[in-house]
C-alpha positions in Angstrom: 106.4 103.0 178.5 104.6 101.9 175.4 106.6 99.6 173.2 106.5 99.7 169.3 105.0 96.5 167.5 103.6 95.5 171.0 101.7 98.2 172.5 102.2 101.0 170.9 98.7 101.7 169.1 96.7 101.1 172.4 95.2 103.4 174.7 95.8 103.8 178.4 94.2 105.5 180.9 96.1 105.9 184.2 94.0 105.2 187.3 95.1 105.6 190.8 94.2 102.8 192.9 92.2 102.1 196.3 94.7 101.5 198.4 96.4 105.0 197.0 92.9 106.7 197.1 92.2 105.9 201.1 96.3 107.2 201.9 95.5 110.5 200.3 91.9 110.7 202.0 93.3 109.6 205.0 96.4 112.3 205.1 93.9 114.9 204.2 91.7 114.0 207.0 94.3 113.4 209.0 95.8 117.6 208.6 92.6 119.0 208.5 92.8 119.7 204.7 90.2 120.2 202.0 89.9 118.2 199.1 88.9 119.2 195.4 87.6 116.9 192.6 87.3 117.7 189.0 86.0 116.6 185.6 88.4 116.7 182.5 85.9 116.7 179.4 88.7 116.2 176.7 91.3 114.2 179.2 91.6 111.1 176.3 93.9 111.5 173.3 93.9 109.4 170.5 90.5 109.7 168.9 89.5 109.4 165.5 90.4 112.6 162.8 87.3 113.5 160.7 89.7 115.9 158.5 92.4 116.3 157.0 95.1 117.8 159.0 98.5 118.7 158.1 101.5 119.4 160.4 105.3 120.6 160.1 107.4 118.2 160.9 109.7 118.3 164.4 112.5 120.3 164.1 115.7 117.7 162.7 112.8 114.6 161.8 113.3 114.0 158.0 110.3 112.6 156.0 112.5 111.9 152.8 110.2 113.8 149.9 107.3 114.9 152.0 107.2 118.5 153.4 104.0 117.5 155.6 103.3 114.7 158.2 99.5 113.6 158.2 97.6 113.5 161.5 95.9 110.6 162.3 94.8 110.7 165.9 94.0 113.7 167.8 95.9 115.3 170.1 95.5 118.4 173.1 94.5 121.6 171.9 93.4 120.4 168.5 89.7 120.9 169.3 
């Protein structure tokens, strides 16, 4: 959804809202369900690269001369 020369170096964190958060309490109250919370530690992307990290581009993305692309936020799984 992120737009290029607009928005496209900001960070967004998707929360769900009130009105969405008392619907699924309700319906699980409602059924006789149980309900489970849970803590992501590394849930944001886009945080700062203290090395130098190299990747292979996608498969079909040309780079012109350069045989590497440079990473310059993180991203899942780098840790």
């Amino acid at each position: 959804m992120q737009k290029k020369g607009l928005d496209y170096n900001e960070t967004f964190a998707p929360m769900a809202s009130l009105a969405t958060l008392q619907i699924v309490l309700a319906i699980v109250v409602k059924q006789d369900l149980e309900i489970d919370q849970s803590d992501v530690i590394s849930a944001f992307l886009n945080g700062k690269v203290d090395t130098l990290v190299l990747l292979l581009p996608p498969e079909g993305f040309k780079l012109g001369s350069h045989k590497y692309c440079r990473l310059n936020k993180t991203i899942y799984g780098l840790c």
